[in-house]
TORNU-118404 format. One line per 2 residues: number of its first residue (from 0); their letters; for each residue x, y, z of C-alpha. Coordinates in nm, 4 decimals. Example, Ala and Ser with C-alpha at 12.3 -4.5 7.8 and 13.67 -1.06 7.14 Angstrom:
BEGIN
0) as) 1.2300 -0.4500 0.7800 ~ 1.3670 -0.1060 0.7140
end
This chain:
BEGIN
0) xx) 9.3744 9.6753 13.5104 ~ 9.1865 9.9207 13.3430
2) xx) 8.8680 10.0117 13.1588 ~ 8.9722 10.1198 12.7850
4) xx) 8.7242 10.1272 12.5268 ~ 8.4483 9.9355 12.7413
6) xx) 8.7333 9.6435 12.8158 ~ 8.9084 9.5614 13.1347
8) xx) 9.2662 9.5516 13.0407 ~ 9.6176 9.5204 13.1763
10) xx) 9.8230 9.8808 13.2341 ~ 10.1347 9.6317 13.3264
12) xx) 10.1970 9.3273 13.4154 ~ 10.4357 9.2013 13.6954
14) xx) 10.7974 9.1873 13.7528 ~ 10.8855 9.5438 13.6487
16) xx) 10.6060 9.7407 13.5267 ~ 10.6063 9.9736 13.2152
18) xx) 10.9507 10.0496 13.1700 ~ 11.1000 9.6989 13.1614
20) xx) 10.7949 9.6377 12.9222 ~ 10.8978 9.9047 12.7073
22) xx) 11.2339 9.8156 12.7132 ~ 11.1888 9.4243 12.6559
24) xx) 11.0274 9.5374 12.3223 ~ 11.2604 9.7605 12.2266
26) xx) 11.5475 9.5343 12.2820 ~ 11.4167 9.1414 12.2469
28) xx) 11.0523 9.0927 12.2505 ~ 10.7289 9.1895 12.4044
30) xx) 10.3752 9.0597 12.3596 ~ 10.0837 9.2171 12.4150
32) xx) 9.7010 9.0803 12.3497 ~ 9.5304 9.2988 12.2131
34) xx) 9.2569 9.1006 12.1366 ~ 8.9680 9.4113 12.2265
36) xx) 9.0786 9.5825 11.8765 ~ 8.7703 9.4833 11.5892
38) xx) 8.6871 9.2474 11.3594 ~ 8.4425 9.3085 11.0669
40) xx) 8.4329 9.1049 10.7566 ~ 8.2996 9.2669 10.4519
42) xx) 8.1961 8.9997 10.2025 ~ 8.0413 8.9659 9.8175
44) xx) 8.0466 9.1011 9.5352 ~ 8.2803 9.4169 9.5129
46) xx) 8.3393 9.4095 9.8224 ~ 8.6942 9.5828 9.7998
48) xx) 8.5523 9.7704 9.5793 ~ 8.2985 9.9355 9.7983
50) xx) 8.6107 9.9165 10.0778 ~ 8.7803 10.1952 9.8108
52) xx) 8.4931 10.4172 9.7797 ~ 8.4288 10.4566 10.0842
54) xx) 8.7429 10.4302 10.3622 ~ 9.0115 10.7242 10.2318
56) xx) 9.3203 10.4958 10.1479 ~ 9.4010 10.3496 9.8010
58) xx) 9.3079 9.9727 9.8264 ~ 9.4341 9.9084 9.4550
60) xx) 9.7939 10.0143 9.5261 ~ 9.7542 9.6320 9.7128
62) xx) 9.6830 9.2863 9.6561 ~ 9.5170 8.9778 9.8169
64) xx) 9.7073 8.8763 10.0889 ~ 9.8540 9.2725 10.1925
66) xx) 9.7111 9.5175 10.3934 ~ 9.6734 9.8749 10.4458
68) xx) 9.6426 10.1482 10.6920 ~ 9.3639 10.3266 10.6295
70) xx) 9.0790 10.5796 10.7656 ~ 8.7184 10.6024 10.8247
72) xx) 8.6380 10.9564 10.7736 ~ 8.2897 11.1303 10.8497
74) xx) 8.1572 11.2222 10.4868 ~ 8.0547 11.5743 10.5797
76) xx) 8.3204 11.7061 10.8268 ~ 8.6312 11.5454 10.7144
78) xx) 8.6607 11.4304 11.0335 ~ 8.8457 11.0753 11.1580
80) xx) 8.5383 10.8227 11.3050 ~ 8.8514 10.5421 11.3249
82) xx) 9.1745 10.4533 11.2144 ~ 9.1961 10.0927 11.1077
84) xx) 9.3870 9.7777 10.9311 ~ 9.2795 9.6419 10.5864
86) xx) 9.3452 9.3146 10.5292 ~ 9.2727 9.2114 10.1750
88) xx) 9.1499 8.8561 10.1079 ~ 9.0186 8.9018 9.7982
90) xx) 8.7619 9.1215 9.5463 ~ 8.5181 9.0426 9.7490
92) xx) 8.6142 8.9253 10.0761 ~ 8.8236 9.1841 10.2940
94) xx) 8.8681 9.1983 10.7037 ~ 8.8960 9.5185 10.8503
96) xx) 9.0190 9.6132 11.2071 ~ 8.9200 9.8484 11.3632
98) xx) 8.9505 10.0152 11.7177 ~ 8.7361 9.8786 12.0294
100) xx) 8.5164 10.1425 12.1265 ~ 8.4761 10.2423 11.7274
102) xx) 8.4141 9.8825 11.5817 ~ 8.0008 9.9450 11.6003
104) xx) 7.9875 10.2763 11.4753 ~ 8.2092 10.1905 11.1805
106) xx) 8.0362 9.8437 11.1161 ~ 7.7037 10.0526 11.1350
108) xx) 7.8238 10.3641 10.8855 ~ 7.9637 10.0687 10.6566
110) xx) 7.6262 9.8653 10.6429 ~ 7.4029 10.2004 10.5991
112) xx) 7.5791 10.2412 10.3175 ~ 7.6596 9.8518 10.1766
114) xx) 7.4574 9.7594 9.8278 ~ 7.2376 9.5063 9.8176
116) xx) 7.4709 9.1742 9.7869 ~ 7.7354 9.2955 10.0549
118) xx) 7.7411 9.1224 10.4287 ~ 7.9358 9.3514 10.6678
120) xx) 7.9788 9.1335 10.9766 ~ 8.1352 9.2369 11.3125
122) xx) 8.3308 8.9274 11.4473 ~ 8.4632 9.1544 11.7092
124) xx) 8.5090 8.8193 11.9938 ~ 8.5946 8.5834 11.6763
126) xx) 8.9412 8.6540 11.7188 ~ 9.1794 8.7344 11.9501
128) xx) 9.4957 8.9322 11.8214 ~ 9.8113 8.8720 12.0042
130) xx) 10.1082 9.1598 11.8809 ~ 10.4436 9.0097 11.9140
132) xx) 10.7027 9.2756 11.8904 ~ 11.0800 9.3633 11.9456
134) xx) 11.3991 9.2489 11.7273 ~ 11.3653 8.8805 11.8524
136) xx) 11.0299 8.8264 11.7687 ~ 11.1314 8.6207 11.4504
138) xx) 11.2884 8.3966 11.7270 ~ 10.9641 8.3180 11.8778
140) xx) 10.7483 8.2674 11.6132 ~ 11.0225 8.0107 11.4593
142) xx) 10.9641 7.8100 11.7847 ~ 10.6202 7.7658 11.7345
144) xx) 10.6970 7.6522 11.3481 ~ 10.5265 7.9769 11.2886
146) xx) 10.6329 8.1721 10.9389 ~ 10.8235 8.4655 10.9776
148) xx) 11.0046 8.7164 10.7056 ~ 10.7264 8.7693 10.4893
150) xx) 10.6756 9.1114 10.3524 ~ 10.6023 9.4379 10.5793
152) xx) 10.1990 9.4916 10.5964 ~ 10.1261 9.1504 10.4575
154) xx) 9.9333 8.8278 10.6008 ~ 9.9314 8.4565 10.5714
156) xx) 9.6839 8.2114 10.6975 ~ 9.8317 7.8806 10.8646
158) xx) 9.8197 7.6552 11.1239 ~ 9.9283 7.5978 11.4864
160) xx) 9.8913 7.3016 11.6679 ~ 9.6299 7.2004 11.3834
162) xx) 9.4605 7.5455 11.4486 ~ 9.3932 7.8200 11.2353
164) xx) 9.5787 8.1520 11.2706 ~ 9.6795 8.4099 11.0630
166) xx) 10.0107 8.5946 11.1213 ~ 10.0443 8.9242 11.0214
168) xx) 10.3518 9.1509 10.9730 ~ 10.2057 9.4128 11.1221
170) xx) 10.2486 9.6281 11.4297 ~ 10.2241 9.9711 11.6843
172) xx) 10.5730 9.9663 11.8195 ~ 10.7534 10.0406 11.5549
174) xx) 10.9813 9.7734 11.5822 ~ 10.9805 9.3821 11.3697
176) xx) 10.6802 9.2235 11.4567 ~ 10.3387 9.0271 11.4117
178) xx) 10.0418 9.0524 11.5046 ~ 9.8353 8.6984 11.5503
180) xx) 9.4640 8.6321 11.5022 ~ 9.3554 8.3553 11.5938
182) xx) 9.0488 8.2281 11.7010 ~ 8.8771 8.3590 12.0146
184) xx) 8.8666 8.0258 12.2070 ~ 9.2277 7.9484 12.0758
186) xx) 9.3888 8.2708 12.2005 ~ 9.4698 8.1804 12.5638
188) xx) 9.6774 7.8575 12.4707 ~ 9.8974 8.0850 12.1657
190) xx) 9.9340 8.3011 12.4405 ~ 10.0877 8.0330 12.6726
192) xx) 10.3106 7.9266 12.4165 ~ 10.4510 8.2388 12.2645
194) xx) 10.5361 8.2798 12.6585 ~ 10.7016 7.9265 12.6548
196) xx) 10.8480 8.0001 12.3337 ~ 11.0124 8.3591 12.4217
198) xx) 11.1328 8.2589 12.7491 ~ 11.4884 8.2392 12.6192
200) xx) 11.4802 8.5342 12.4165 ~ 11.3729 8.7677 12.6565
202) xx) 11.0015 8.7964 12.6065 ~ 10.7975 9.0130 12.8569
204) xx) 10.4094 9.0355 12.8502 ~ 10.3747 9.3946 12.8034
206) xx) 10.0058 9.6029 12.8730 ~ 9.8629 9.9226 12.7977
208) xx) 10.1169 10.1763 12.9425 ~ 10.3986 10.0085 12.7514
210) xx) 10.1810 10.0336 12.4061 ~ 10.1366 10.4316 12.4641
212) xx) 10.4581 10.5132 12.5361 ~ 10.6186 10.2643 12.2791
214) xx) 10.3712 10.4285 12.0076 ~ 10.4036 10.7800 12.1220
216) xx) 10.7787 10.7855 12.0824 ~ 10.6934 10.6553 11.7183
218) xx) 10.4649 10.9416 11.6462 ~ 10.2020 10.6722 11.5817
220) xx) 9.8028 10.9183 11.6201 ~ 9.5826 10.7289 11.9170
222) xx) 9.2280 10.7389 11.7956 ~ 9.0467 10.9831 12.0946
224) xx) 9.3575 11.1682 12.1154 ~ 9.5546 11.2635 11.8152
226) xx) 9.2444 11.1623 11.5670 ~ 8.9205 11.2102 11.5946
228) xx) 8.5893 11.3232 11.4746 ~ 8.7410 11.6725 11.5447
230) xx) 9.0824 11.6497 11.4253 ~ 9.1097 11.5969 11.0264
232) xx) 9.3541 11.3432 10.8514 ~ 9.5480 11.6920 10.6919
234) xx) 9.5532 11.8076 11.0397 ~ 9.7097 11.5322 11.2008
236) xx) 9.9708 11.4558 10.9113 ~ 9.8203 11.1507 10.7751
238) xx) 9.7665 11.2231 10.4316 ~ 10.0132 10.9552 10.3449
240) xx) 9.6700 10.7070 10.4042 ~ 9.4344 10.9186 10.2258
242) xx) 9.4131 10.8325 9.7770 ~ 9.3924 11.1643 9.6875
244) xx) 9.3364 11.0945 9.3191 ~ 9.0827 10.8490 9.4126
246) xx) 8.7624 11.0026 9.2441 ~ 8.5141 10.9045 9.5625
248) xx) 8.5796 10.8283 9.9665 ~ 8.4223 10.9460 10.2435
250) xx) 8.5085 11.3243 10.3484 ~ 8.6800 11.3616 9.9670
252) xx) 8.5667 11.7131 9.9267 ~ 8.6006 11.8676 10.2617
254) xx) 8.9727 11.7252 10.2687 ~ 9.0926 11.8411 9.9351
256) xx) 8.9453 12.1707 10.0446 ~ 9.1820 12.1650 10.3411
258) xx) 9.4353 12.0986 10.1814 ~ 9.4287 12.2814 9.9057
260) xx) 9.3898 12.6460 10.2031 ~ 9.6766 12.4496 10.4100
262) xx) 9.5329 12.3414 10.7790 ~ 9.4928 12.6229 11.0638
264) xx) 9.6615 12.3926 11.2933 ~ 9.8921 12.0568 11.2630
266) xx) 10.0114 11.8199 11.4363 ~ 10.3798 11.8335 11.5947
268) xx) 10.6171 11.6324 11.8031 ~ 10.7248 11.8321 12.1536
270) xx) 11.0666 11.6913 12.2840 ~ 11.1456 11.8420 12.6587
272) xx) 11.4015 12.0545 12.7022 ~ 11.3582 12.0799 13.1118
274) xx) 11.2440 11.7695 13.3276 ~ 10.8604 11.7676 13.3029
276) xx) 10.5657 11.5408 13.1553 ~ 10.3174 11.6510 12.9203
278) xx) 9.9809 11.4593 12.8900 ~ 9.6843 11.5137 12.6852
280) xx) 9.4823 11.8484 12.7072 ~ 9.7679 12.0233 12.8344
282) xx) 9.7642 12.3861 12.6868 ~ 10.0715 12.4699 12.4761
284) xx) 10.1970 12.8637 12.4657 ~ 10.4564 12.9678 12.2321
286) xx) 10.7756 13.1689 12.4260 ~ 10.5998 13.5294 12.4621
288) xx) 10.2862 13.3640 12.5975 ~ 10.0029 13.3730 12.2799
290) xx) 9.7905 13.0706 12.2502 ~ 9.9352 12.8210 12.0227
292) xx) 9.7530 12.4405 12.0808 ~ 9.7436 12.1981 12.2998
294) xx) 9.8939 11.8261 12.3715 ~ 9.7054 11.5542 12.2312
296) xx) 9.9367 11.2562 12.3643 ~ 10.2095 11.2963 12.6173
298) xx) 10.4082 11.0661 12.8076 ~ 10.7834 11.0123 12.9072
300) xx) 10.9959 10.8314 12.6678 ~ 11.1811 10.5356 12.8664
302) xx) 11.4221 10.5250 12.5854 ~ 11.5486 10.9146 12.5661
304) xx) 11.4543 10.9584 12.9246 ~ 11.2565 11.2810 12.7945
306) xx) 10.9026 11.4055 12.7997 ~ 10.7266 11.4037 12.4916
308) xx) 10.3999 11.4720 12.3084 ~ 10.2264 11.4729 12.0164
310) xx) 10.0217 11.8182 11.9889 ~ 9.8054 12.0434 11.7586
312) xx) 9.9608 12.3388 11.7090 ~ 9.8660 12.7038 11.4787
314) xx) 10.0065 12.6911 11.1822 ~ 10.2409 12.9621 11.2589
316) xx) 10.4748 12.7413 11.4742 ~ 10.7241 12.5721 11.3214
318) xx) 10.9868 12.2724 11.3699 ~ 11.2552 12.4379 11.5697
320) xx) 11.0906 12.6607 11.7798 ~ 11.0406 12.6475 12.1415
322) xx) 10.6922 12.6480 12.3119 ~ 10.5579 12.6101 12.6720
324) xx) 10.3536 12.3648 12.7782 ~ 10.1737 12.4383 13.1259
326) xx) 10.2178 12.1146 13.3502 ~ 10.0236 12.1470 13.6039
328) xx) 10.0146 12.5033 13.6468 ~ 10.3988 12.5444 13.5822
330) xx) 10.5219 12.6318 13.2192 ~ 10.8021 12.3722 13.1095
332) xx) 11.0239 12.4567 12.7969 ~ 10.9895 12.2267 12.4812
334) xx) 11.1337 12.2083 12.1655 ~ 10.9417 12.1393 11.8517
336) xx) 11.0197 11.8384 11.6538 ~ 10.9074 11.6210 11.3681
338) xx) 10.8294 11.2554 11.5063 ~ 10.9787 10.9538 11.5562
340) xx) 11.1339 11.0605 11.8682 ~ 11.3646 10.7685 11.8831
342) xx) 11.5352 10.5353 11.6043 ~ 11.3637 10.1196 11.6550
344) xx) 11.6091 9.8542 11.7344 ~ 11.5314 9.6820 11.4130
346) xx) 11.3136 9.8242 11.0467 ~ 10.9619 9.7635 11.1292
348) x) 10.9667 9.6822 10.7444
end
């Protein structure tokens, strides 16, 4: 156990630790609770409305009953307070989840600047949120009479064992999966039963070492690492969540700006080319020596059986080359790559 984001939670479980976590996903079916990520409800009138004005991705390109990844930029600096899930209810109902240690600060920016009429809510120990993930998660969910199959980044609400959850196709692993909310109280017996459920298919509870190096070898950003208040979304590649023809969200101006002059640094996939592992901080050389970033995320990849990283690099590197990352005092050869590092058993989608 660990402290992450002001909760005590599991690194790995039991009977294997993180590489027969990581595999179980990749290959049948992990779960995970992940219950410490936020809740907030934003509710009245407009309230997806107010949602679209103000976090940077294009909540009209959805409907009720989809969601979205999206961003909570600072207005001045452009830079990332949190990366979070939209779930869209409704006009004016939409849940929003966020990441632990960020749920206050962006409940708190959101109410500052609410109308009058708008209730933001955090409901942070509502609901728990279970991720099931792996190619046979469909398998376990059918056990529990649980639906399954419905579109990629969409949500319905039912019922399980005349409980409410709601049972999302959503995910970090970048393989099939769902993500379950459902209430607090209700979250240790789902838990028990998704075990029950999976036992034939191969299910492994899975903790916090398996989620960074399942998500790292995705390219997936960790909020603290790969975003933050320092590192832009046009930095870290994630304009693909930002509307840019949206006339108003928060950090609009700076980020067209950036755009528009082309980022001084980006972010980059390092694959090793030498047996080493890179972690976070690590300062990243290109081959004559000069300065050229540093690793944001680093880890090694249980499925290529290679170190890799995420990292912020100057813009003069470029996909191809090969840099030097000092591990512990010893420079270790990398290539430069554009994530995902590996190919997911099964279409997330």
């Amino acid at each position: 156990m660990a402290d992450f984001g002001g909760w005590s939670m599991p690194i790995e479980y039991g009977g294997g630790g993180v590489v027969k976590e990581h595999t179980a996903v990749r290959e049948a079916v992990g779960i995970f609770d992940v219950s410490h990520l936020g809740k907030a409800d934003i509710r009245g009138p407009g309230a997806a409305a107010f949602v679209d004005v103000t976090l940077t991705n294009d909540l009209g390109r959805i409907g009720p009953g989809q969601a979205q990844y999206t961003l909570c930029c600072d207005d001045t600096t452009g830079g990332v307070v949190d990366d979070l899930i939209a779930y869209l209810r409704a006009p004016d109902e939409v849940l929003l989840v966020p990441n632990a240690a960020n749920t206050a600060e962006v409940v708190r920016r959101l109410a500052a600047a609410a109308p009058e009429g708008l209730a933001i809510t955090d409901r942070h120990e509502d609901f728990g949120v279970l991720a099931v993930q792996g190619p046979r998660s469909d398998d376990v969910l059918d056990a529990l009479g649980l639906p399954t199959g419905h579109d990629y980044m969409s949500f319905v609400d039912v019922e399980w064992d005349g409980r409410p959850v709601v049972v999302c196709r959503t995910g970090y692993t970048g393989e099939r999966g769902y993500e379950l909310l459902p209430r607090w109280d209700d979250t240790g017996d789902l838990w028990d039963a998704l075990l029950e459920a999976g036992a034939p298919h191969g299910i492994r509870p899975a903790g916090l070492g398996a989620r960074d190096t399942l998500r790292t070898e995705m390219g997936y950003p960790l909020h603290g690492q790969d975003l933050s208040l320092d590192i832009t979304p046009v930095q870290a590649r994630c304009g693909w969540a930002v509307g840019w023809k949206k006339p108003a969200f928060w950090g609009r101006a700076v980020l067209l700006a950036e755009k528009a002059a082309g980022p001084a640094r980006q972010a980059w996939g390092l694959e090793g080319l030498e047996r080493a592992i890179p972690r976070a901080h690590m300062a990243v050389t290109t081959a004559d020596g000069s300065p050229a970033g540093e690793v944001t995320s680093g880890t090694f990849s249980p499925t290529r059986k290679v170190g890799i990283a995420l990292a912020l690099l100057d813009r003069r590197v470029a996909e191809g080359d090969e840099v030097l990352v000092d591990v512990r005092g010893r420079p270790a050869r990398f290539r430069v790559v554009r994530p995902p590092f590996v190919t997911p058993s099964t279409r997330a989608s």
